[in-house]
Biopython code that builds the backbone (N, CA, C, O; Angstrom):
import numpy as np
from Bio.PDB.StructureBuilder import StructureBuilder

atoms = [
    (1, "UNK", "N", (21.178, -0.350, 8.632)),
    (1, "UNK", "CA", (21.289, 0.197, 7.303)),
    (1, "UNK", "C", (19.940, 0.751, 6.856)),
    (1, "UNK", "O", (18.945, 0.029, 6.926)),
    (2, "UNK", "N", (19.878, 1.773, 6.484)),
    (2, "UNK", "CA", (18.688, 2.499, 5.474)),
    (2, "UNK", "C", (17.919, 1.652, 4.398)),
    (2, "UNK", "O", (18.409, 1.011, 3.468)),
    (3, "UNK", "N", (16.752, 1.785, 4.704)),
    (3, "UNK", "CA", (15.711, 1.382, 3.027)),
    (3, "UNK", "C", (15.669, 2.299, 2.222)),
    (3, "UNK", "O", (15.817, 3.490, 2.495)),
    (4, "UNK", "N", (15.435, 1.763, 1.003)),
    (4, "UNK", "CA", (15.541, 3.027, 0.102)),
    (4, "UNK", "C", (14.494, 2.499, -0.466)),
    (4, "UNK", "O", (14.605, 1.274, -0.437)),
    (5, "UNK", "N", (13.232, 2.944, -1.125)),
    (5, "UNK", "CA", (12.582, 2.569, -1.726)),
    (5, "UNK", "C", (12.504, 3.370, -3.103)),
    (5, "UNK", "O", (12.234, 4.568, -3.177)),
    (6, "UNK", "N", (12.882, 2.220, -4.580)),
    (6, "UNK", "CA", (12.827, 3.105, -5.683)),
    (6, "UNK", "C", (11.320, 2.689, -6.886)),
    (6, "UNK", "O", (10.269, 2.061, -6.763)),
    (7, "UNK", "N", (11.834, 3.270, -7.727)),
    (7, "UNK", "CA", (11.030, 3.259, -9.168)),
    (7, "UNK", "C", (12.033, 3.027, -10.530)),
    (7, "UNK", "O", (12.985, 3.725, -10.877)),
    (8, "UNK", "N", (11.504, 1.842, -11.156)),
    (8, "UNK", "CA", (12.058, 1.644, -12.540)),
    (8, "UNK", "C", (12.020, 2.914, -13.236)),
    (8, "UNK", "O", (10.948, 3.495, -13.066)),
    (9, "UNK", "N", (13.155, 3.748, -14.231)),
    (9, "UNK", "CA", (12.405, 5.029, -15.488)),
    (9, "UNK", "C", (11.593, 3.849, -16.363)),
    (9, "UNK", "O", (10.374, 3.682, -16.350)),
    (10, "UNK", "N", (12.433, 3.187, -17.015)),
    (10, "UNK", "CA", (11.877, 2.387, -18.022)),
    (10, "UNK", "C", (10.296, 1.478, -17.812)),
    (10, "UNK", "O", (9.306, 1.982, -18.342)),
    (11, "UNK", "N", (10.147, 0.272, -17.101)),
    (11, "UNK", "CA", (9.465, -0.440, -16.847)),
    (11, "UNK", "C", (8.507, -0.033, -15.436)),
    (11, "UNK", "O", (7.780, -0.860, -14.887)),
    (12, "UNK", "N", (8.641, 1.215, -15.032)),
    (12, "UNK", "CA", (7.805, 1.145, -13.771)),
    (12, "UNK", "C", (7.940, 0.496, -12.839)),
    (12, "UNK", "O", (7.382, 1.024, -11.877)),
    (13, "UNK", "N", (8.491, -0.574, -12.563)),
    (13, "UNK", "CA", (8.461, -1.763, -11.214)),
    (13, "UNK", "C", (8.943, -0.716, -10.150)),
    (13, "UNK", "O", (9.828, 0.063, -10.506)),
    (14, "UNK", "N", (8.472, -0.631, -8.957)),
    (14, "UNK", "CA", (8.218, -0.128, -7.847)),
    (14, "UNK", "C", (9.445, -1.377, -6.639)),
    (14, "UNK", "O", (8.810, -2.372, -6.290)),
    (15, "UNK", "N", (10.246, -1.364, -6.343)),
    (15, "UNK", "CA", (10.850, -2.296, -5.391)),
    (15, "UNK", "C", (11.675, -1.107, -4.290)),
    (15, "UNK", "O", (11.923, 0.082, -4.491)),
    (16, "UNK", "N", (12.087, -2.361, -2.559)),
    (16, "UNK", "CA", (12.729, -1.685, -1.838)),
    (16, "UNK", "C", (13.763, -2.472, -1.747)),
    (16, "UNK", "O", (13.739, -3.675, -2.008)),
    (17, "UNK", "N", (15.002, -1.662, -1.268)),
    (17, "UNK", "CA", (16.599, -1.779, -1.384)),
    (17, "UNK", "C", (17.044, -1.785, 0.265)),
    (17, "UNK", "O", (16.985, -0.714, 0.868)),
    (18, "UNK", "N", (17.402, -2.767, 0.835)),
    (18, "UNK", "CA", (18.103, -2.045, 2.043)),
    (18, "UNK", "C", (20.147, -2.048, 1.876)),
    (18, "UNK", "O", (20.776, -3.096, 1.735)),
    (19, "UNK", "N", (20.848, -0.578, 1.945)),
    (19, "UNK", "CA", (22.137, -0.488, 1.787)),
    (19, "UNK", "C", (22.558, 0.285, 1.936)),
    (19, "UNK", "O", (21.806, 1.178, 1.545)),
    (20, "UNK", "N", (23.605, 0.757, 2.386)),
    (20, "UNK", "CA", (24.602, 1.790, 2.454)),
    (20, "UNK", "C", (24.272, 3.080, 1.931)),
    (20, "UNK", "O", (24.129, 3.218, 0.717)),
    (21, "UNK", "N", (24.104, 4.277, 2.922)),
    (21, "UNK", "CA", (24.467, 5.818, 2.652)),
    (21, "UNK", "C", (24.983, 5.703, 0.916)),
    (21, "UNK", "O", (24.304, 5.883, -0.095)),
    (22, "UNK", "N", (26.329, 5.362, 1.044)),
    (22, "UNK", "CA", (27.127, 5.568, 0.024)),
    (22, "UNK", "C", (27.010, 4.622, -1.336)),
    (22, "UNK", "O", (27.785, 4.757, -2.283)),
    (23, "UNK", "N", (26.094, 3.790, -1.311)),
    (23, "UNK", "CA", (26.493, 2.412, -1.837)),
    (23, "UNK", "C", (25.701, 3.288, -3.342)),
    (23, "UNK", "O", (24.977, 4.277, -3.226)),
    (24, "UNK", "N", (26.040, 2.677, -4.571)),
    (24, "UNK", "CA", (25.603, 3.705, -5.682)),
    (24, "UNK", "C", (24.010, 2.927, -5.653)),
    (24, "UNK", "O", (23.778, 1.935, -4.962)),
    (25, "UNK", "N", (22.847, 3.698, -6.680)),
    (25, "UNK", "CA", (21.246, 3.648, -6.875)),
    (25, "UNK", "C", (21.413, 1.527, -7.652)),
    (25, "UNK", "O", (22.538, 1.202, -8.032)),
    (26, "UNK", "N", (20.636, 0.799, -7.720)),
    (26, "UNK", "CA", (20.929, -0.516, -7.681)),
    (26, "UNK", "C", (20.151, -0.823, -9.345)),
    (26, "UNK", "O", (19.329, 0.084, -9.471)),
    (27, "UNK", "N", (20.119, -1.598, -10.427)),
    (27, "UNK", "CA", (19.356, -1.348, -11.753)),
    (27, "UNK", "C", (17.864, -2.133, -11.011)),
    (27, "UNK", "O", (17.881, -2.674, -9.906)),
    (28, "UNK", "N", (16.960, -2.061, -11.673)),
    (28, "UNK", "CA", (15.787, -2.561, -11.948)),
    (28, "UNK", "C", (15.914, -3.986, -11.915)),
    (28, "UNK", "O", (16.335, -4.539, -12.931)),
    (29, "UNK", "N", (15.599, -4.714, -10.846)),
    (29, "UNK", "CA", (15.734, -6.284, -10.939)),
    (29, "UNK", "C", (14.740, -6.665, -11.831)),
    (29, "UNK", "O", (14.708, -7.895, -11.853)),
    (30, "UNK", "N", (13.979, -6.218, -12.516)),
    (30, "UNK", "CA", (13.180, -6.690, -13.757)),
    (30, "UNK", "C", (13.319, -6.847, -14.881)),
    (30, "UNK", "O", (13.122, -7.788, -15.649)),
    (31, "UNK", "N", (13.896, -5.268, -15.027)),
    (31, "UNK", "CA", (14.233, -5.160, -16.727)),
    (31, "UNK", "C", (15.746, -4.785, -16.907)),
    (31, "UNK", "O", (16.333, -4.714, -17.987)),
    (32, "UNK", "N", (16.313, -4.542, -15.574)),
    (32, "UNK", "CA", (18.013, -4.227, -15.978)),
    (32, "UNK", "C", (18.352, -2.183, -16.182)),
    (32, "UNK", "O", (19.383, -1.514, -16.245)),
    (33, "UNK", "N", (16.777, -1.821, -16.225)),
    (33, "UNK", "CA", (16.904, -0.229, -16.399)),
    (33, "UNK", "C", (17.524, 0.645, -15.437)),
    (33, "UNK", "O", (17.895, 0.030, -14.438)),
    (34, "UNK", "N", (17.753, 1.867, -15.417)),
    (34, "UNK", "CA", (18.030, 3.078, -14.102)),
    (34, "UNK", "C", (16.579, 3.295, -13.688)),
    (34, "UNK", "O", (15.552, 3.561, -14.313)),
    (35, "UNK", "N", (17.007, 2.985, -11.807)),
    (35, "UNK", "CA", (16.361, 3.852, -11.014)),
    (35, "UNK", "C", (16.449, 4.915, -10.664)),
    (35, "UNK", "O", (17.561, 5.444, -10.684)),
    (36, "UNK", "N", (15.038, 5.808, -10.101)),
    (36, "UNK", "CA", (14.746, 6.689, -9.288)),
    (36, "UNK", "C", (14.434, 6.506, -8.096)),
    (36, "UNK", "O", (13.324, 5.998, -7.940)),
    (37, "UNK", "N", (15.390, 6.887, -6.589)),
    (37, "UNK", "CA", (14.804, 7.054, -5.723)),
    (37, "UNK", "C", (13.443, 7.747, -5.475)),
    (37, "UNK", "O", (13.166, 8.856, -5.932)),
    (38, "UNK", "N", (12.358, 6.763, -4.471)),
    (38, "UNK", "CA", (11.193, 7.509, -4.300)),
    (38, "UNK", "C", (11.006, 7.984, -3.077)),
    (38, "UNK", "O", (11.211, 7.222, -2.132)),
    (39, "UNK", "N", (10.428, 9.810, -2.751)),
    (39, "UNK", "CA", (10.109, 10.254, -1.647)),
    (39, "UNK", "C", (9.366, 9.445, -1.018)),
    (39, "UNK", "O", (8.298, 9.057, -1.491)),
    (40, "UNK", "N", (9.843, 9.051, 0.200)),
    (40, "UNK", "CA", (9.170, 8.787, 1.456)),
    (40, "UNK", "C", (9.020, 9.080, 2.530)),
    (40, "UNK", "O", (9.985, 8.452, 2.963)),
    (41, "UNK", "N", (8.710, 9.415, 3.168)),
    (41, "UNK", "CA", (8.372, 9.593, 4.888)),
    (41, "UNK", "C", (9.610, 8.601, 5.665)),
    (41, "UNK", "O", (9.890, 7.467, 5.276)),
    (42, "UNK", "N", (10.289, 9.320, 6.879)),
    (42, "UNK", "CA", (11.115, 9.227, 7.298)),
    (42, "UNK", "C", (9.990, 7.540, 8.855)),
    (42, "UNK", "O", (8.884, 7.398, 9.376)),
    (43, "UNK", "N", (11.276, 6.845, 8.821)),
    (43, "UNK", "CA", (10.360, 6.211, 9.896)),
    (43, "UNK", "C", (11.116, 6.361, 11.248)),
    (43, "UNK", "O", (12.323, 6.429, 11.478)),
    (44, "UNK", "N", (9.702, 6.399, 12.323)),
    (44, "UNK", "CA", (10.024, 6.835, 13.792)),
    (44, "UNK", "C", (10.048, 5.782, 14.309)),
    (44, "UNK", "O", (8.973, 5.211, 14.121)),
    (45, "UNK", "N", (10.663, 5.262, 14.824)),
    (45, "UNK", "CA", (11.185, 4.289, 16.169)),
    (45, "UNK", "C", (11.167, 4.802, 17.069)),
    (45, "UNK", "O", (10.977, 6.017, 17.123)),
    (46, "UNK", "N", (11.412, 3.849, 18.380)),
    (46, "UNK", "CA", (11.903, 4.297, 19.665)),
    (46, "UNK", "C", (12.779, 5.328, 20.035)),
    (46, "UNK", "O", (12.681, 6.211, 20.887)),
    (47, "UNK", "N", (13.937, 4.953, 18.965)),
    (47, "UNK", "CA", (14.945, 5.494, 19.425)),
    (47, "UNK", "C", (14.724, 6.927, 18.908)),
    (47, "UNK", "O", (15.656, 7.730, 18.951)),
    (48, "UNK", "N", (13.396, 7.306, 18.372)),
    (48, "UNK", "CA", (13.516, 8.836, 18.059)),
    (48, "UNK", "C", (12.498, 9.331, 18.572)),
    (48, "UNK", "O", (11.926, 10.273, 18.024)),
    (49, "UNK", "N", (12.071, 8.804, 19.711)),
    (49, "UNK", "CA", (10.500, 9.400, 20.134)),
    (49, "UNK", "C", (11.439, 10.660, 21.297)),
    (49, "UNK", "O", (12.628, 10.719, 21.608)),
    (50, "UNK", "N", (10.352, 11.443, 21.645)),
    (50, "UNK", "CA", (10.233, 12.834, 22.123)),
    (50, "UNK", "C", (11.233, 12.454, 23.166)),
    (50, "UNK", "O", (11.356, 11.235, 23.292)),
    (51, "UNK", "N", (12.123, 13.331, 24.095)),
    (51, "UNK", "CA", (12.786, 13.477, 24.962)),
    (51, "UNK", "C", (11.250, 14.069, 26.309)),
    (51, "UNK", "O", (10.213, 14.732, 26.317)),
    (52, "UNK", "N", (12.248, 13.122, 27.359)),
    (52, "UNK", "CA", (11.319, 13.591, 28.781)),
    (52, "UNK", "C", (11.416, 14.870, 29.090)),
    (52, "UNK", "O", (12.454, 15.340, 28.626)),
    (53, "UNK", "N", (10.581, 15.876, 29.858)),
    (53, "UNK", "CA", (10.878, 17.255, 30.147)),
    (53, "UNK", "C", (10.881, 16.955, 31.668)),
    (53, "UNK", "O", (11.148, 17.879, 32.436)),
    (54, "UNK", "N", (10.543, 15.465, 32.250)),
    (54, "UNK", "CA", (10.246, 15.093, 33.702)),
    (54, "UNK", "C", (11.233, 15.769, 34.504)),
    (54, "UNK", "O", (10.782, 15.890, 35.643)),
    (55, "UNK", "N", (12.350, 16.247, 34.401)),
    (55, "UNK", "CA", (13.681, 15.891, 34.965)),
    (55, "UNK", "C", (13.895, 17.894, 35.200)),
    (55, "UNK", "O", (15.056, 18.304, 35.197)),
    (56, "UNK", "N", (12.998, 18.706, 35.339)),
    (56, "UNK", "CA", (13.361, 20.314, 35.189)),
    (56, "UNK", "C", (13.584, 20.803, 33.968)),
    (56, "UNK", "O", (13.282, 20.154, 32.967)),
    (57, "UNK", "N", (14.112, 21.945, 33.912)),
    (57, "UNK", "CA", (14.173, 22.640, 32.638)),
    (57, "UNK", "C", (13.072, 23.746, 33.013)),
    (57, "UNK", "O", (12.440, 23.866, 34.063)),
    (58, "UNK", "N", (13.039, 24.398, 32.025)),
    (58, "UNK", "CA", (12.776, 26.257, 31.356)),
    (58, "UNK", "C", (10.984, 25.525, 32.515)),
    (58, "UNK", "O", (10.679, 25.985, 33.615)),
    (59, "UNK", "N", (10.171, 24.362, 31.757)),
    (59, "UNK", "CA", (8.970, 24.540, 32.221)),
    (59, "UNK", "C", (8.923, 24.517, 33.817)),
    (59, "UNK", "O", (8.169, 25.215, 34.495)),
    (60, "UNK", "N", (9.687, 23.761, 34.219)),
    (60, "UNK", "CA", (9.736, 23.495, 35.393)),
    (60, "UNK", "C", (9.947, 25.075, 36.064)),
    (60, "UNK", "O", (8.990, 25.029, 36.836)),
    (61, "UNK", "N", (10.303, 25.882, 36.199)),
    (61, "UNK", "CA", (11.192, 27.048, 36.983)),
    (61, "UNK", "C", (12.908, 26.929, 36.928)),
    (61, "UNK", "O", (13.560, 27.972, 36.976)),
    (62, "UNK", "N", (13.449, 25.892, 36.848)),
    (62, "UNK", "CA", (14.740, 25.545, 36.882)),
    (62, "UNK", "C", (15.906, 26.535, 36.062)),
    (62, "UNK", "O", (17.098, 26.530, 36.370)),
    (63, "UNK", "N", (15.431, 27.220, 35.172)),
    (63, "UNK", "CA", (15.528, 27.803, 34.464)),
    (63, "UNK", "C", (16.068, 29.738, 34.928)),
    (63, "UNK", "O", (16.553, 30.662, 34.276)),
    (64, "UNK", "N", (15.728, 29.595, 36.047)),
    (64, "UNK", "CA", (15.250, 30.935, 36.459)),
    (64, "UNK", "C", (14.878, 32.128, 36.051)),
    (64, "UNK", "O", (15.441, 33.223, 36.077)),
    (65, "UNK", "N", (13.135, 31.516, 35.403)),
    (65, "UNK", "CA", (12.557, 32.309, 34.838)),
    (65, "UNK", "C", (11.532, 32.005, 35.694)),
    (65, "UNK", "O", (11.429, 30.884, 36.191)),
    (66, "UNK", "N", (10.475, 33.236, 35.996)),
    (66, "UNK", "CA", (9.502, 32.682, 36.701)),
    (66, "UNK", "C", (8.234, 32.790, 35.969)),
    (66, "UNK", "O", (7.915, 33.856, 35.441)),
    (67, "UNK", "N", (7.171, 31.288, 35.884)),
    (67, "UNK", "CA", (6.569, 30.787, 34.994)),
    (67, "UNK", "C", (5.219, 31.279, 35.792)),
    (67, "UNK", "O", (4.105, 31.037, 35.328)),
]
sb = StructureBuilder()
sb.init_structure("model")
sb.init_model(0)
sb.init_chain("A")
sb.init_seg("    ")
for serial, (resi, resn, name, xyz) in enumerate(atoms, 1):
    if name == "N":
        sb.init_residue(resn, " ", resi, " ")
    sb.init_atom(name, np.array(xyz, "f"), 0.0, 1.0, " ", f" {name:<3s}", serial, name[0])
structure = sb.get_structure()
């Protein structure tokens, strides 16, 4: 499941949420107010690091283009 990290409008408190795509924005566990989701930077794991080019392709010649 996704983090969402928000912002109180009212009171400012800064907290993170982990839940559902769909699940609706959660109130302010402080003061009970509406949040704003806050921009963040996406996070990279494993499972999103670069693909191998080891295996042929365009750099290799495989491609039949000649490099």
């Amino acid at each position: 499941m996704p983090t969402y990290d928000y912002q109180c409008q009212s009171c400012r408190h800064e907290f993170t949420v982990t839940h559902k795509i769909a699940d609706p924005a959660p109130r302010c566990p402080q003061c009970g107010g509406e949040v704003r989701k806050k921009l963040s930077a996406p996070a990279i794991g494993k499972s999103a690091a670069a693909p191998s080019f080891s295996g042929g392709g365009c750099g290799s010649g495989a491609c039949g283009h000649k490099h």
